[in-house]
C-alpha positions as CSV (number, residue, x, y, z in Angstrom):
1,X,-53.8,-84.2,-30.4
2,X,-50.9,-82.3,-32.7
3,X,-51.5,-79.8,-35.4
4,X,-50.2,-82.0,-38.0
5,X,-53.0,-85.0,-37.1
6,X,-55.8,-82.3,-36.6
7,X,-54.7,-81.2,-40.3
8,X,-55.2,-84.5,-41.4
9,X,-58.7,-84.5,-39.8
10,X,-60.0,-81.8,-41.6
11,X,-58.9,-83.2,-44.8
12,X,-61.0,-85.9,-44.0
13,X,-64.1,-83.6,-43.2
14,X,-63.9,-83.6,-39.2
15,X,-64.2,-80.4,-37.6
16,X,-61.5,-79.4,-35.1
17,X,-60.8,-76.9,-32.2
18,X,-58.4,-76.6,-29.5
19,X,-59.4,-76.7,-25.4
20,X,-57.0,-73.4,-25.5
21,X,-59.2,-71.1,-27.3
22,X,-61.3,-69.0,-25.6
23,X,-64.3,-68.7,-28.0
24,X,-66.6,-71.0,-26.9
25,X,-68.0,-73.2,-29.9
26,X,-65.1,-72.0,-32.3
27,X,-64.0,-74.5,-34.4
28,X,-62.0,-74.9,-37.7
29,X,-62.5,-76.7,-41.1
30,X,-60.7,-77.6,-44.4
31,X,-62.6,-76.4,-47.6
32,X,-61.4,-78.2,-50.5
33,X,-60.4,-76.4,-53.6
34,X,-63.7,-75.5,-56.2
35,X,-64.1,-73.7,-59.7
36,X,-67.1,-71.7,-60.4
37,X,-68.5,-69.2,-62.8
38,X,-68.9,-65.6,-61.6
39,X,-72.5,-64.7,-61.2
40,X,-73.0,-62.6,-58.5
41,X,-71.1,-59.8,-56.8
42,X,-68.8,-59.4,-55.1
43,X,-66.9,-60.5,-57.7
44,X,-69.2,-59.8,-60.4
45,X,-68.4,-56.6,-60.0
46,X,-64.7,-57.5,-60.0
47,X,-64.9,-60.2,-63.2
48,X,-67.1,-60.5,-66.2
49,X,-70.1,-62.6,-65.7
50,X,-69.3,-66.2,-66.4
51,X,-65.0,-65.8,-65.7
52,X,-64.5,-69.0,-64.4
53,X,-62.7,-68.8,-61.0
54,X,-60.6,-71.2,-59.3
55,X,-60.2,-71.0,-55.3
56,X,-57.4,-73.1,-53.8
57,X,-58.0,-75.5,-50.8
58,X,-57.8,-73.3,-47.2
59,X,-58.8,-73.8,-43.8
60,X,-62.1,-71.8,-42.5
61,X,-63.4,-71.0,-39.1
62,X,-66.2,-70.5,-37.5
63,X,-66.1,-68.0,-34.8
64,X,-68.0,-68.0,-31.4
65,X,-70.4,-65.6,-32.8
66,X,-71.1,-68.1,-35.8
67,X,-69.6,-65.9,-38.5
68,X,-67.4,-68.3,-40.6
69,X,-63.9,-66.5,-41.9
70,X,-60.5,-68.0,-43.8
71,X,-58.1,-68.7,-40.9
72,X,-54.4,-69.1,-40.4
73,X,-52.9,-70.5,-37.6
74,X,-50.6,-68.5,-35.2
75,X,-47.4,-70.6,-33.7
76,X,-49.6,-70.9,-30.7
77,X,-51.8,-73.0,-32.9
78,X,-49.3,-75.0,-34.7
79,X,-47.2,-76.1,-31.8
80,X,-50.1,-76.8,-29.4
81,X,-51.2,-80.4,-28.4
82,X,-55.1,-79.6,-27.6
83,X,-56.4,-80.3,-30.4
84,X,-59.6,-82.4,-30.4
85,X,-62.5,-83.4,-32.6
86,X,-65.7,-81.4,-32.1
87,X,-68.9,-83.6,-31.4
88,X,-70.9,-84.2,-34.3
89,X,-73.8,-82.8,-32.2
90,X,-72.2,-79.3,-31.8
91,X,-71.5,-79.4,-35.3
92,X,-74.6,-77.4,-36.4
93,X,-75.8,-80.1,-39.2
């Protein structure tokens, strides 16, 4: 499938990758936007306890080592057509 559908995907809570990648079991996600209150570090140590924080909706995701990251796509990613869904029994849940 295209970017734009595999964006529409995630929006909708699938998890996506691409047959291109080489990382095996890499995959990407869309984390919706959230509010919190700061409690902990890091950022306690960057904002008063209880600043309330807002972070905006991104994409994450989750490397072949399992280490989950923000992500961006490169023009590789956004023009490819390899997108596919990943099986909800590789999903890790």
């Amino acid at each position: 499938m295209h970017f734009g559908t595999a964006v529409e995907l995630m929006k909708l809570g699938q998890l996506l990758t691409r047959d291109g990648w080489n990382g095996k079991g890499m995959y990407v996600f869309f984390v919706p936007g959230s509010e919190f209150k700061v409690n902990r570090p890091p950022l306690l140590g960057i904002y008063p306890e209880g600043t309330a924080i807002t972070y905006r909706p991104h994409i994450d995701i989750c490397h072949a080592d399992g280490q989950v990251g923000t992500w961006s796509p490169s023009i590789g990613d956004v023009l490819a057509d390899d997108w596919t869904l990943v099986p909800a029994k590789a999903e890790g849940k």
